[in-house]
C-alpha positions as a Markdown table, in Angstrom:
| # | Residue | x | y | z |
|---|---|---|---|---|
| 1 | Unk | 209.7 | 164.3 | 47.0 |
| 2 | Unk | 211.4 | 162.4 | 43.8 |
| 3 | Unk | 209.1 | 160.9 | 41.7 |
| 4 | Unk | 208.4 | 156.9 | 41.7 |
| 5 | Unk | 210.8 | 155.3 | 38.9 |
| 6 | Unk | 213.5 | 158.1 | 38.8 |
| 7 | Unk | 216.8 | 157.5 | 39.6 |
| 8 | Unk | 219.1 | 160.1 | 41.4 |
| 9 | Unk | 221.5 | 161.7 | 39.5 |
| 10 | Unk | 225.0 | 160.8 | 41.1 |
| 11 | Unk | 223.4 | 157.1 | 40.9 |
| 12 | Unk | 223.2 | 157.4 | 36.7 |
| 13 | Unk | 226.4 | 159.2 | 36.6 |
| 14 | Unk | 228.0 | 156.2 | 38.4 |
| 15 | Unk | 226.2 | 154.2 | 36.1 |
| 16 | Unk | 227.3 | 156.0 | 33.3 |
| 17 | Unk | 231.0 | 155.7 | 34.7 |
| 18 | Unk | 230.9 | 152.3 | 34.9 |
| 19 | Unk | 229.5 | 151.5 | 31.3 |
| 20 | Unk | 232.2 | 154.1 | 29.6 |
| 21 | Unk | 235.5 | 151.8 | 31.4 |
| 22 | Unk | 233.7 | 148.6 | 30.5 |
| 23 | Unk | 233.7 | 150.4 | 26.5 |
| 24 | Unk | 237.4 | 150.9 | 27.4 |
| 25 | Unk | 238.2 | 147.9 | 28.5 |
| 26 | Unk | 236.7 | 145.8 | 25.9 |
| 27 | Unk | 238.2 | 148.0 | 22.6 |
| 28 | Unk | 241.6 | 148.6 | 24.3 |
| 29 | Unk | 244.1 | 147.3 | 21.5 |
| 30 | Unk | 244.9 | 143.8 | 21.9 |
| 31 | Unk | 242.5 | 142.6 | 24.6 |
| 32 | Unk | 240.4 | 140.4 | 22.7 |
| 33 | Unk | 243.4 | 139.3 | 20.6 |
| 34 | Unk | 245.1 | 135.8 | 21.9 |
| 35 | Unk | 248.7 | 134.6 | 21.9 |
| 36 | Unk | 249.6 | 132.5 | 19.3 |
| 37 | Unk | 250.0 | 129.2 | 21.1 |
| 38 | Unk | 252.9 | 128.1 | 18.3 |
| 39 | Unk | 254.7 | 130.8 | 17.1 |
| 40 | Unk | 256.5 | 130.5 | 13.4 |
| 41 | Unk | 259.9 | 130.2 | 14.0 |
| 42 | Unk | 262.1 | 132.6 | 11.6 |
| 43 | Unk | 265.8 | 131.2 | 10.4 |
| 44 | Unk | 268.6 | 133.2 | 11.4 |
| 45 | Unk | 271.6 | 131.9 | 9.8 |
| 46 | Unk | 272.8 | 129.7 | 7.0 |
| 47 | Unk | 276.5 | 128.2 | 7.1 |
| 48 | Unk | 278.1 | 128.2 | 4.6 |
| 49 | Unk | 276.4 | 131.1 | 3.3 |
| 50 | Unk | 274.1 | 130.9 | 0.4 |
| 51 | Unk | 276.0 | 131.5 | -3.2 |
| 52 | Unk | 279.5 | 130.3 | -1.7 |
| 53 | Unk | 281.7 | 127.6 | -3.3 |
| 54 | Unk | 281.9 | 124.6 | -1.5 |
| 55 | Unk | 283.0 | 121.0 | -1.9 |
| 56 | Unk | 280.9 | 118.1 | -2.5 |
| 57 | Unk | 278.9 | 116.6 | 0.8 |
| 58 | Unk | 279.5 | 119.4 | 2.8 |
| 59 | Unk | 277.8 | 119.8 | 6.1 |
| 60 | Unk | 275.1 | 123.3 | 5.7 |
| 61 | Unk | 274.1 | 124.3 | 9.2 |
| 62 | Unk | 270.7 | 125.8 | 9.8 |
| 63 | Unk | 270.1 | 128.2 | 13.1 |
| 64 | Unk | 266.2 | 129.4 | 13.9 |
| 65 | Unk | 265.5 | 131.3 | 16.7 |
| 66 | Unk | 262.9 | 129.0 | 17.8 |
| 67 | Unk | 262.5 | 125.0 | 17.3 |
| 68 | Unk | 261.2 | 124.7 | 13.5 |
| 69 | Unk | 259.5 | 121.2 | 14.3 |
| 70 | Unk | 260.6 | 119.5 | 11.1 |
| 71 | Unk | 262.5 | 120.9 | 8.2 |
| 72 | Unk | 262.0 | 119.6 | 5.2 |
| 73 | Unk | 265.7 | 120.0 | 2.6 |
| 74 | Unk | 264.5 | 119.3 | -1.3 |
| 75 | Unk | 262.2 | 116.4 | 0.2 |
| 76 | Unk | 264.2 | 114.9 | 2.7 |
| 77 | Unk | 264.2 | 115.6 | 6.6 |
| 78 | Unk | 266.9 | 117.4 | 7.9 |
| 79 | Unk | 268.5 | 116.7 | 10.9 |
| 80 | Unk | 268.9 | 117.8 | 14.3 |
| 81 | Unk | 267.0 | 119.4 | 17.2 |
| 82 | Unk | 266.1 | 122.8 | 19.2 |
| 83 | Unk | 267.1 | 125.6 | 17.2 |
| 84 | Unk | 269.8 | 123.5 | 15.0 |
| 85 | Unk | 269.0 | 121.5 | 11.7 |
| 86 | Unk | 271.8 | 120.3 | 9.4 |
| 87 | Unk | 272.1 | 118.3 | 6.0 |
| 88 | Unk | 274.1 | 117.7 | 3.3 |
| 89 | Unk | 274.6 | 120.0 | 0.6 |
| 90 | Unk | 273.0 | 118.4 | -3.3 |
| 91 | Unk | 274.6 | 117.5 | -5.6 |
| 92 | Unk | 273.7 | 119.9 | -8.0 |
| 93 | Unk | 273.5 | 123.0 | -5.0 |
| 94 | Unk | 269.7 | 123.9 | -5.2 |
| 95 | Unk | 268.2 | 123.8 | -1.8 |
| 96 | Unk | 264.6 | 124.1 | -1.4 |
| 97 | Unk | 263.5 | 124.3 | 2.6 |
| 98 | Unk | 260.6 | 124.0 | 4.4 |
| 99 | Unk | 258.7 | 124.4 | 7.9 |
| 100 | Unk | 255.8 | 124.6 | 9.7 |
| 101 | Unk | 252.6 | 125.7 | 7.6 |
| 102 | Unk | 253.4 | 127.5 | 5.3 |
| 103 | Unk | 257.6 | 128.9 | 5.9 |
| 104 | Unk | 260.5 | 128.1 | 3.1 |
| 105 | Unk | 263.5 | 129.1 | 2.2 |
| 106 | Unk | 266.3 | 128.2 | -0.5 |
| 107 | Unk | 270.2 | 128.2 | -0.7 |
| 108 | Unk | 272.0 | 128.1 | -3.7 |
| 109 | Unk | 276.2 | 127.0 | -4.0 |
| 110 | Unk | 278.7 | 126.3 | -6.3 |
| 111 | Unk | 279.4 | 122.6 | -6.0 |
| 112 | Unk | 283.0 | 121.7 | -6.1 |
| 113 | Unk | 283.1 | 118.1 | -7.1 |
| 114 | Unk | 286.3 | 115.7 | -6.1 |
| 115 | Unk | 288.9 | 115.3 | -8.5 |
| 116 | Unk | 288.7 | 111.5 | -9.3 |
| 117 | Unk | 290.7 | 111.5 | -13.0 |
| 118 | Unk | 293.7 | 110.2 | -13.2 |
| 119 | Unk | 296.4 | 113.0 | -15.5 |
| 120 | Unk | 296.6 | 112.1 | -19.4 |
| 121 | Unk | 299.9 | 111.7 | -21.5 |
| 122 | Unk | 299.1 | 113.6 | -24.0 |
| 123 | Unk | 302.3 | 113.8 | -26.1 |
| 124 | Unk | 306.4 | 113.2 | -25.7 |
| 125 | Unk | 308.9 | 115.1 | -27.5 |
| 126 | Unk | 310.7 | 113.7 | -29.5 |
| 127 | Unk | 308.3 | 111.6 | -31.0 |
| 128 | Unk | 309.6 | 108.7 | -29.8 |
| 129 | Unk | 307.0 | 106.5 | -28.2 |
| 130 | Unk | 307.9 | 102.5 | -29.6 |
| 131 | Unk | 309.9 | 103.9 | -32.4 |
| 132 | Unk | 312.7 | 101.7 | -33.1 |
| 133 | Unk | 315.5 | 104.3 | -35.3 |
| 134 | Unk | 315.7 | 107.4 | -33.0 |
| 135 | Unk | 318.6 | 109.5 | -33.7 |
| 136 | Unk | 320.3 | 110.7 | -30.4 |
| 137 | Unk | 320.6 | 113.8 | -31.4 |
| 138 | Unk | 316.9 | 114.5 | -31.0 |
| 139 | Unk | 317.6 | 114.6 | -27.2 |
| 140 | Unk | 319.1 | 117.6 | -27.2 |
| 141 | Unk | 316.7 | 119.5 | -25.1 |
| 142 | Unk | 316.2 | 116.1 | -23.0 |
| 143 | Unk | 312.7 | 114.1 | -23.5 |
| 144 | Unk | 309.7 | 116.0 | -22.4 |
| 145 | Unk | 306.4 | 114.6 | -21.8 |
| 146 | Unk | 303.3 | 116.6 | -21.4 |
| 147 | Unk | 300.2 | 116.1 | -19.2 |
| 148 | Unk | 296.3 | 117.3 | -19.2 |
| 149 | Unk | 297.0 | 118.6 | -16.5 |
| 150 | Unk | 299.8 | 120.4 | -13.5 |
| 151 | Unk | 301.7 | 117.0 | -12.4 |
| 152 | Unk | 304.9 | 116.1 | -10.0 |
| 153 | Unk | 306.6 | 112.8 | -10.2 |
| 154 | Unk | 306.9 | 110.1 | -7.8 |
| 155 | Unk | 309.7 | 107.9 | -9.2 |
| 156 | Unk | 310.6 | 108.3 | -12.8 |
| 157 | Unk | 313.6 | 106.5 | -14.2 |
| 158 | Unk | 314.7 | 106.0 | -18.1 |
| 159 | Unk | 316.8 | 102.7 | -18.1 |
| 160 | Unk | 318.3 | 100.7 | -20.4 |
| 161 | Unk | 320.0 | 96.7 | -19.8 |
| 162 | Unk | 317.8 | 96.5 | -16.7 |
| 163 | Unk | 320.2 | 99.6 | -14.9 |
| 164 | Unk | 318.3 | 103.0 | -14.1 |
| 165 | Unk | 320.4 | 106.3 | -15.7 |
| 166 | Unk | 320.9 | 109.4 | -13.7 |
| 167 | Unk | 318.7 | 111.4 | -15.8 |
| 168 | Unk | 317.4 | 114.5 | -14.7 |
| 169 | Unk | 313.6 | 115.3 | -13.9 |
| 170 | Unk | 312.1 | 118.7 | -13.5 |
| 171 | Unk | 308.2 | 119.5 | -13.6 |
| 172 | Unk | 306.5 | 122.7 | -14.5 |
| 173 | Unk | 302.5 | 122.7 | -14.6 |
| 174 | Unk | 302.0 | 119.9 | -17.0 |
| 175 | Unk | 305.5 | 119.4 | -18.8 |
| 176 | Unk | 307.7 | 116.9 | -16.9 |
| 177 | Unk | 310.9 | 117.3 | -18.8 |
| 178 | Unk | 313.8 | 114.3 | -18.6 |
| 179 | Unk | 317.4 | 115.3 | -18.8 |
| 180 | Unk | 320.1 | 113.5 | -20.2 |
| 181 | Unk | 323.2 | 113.1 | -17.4 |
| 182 | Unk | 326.7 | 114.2 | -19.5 |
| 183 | Unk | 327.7 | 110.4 | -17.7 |
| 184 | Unk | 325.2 | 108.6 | -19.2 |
| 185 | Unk | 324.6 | 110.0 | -22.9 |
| 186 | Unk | 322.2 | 108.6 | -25.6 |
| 187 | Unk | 323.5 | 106.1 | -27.7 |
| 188 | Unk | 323.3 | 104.4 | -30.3 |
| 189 | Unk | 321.8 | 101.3 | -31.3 |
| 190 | Unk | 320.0 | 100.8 | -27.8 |
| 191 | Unk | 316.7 | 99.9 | -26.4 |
| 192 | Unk | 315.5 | 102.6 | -23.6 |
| 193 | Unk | 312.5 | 102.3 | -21.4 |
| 194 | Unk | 310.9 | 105.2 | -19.5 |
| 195 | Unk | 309.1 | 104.0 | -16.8 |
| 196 | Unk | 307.0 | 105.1 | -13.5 |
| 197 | Unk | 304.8 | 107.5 | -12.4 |
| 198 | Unk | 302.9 | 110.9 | -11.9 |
| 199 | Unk | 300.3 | 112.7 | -9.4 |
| 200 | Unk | 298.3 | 115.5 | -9.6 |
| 201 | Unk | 297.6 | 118.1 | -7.1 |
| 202 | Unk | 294.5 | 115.7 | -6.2 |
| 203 | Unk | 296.8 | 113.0 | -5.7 |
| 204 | Unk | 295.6 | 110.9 | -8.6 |
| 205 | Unk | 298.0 | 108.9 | -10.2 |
| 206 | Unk | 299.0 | 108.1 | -13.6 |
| 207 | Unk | 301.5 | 105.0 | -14.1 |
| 208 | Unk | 303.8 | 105.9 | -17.4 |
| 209 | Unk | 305.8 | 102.9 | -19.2 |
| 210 | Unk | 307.1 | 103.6 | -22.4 |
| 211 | Unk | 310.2 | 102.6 | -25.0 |
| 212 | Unk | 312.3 | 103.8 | -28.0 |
| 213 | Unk | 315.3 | 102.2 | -29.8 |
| 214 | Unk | 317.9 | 104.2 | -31.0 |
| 215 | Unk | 318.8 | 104.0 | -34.8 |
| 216 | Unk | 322.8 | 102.5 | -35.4 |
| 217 | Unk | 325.6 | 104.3 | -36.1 |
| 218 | Unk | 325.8 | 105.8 | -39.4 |
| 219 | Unk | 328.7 | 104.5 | -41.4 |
């Protein structure tokens, strides 16, 4: 006869069972840790790449591989949606980004600004520029004028009377050089005018207008 109070042995090692897979169950890794409900999203790609060279106002494309929620580009929102955010590239190239709580980035380019200046005459040779006793000799090697910087010509004509010579004009990087036709020499004791105009490679243009008179004959 089992004593009053005293549980049977195959009931305490059930018992016993029981408590251990509960232990189990409760420590296992991760059990008691939840899901975050909004996971950070990470950014996967930058075009154009950070540290390239790119032109002013250019388009910089941002791919996460979750929706960021807002993105925040040097203090401005960017745009976009999903997984996509785009703005334009500053000024100056620094880009400081941000999202979510506590997530940034930053990008850094080489700004190429637009070429909005016009090419500078610098100087002609001979010194001719509203001189009124060139010799024509001093054309010799023809009448070059040189540029800040590499120009072609659109229409360039030296006249004189109101009638356009057949000179010839050649360009090479910033020299534009005017050639005297054998038909139509310089001579003496006349008024030339050099007139028209030059690009650069950006296609700004510089108008160029410019006389000389000729000294007379010597006796």
């Amino acid at each position: 006869m089992r004593p009053q109070g005293v549980v049977p042995s195959h009931v305490t090692t059930g018992i016993g069972v029981v408590v251990v897979l509960a232990l189990v169950i409760l420590l296992a890794p991760g059990c008691d840790e939840a899901e975050p409900l909004n996971p950070v999203a990470s950014l996967l790609a930058t075009v154009p790449g950070d540290g390239l060279a790119v032109a002013e106002g250019t388009t910089v494309t941002l791919t996460f591989d979750s929706d960021p929620g807002i993105v925040i580009v040097n203090g401005i929102a960017a745009q976009g949606s999903g997984t996509v955010r785009t703005f334009p590239v500053a000024v100056d190239g620094g880009m400081a980004i941000s999202w979510g709580a506590s997530s940034t980035a930053a990008l850094e380019y080489l700004v190429i600004h637009p070429d909005v200046t016009s090419p500078e005459l610098v100087s002609v040779d001979p010194r001719v520029v509203g001189k009124t006793d060139v010799d024509p000799a001093e054309f010799a090697d023809g009448l070059v004028l040189q540029f800040s910087e590499p120009v072609s010509f659109e229409n360039l004509t030296i006249s004189t009377g109101g009638s356009a010579l057949i000179w010839v004009a050649t360009t090479d990087g910033t020299t534009l050089t005017l050639n005297a036709n054998p038909d139509d020499p310089v001579v003496t004791e006349t008024r030339y005018e050099v007139v028209g105009s030059v690009v650069d490679r950006a296609g700004n243009v510089t108008e160029v207008a410019f006389w000389f008179r000729t000294s007379t004959e010597p006796l």
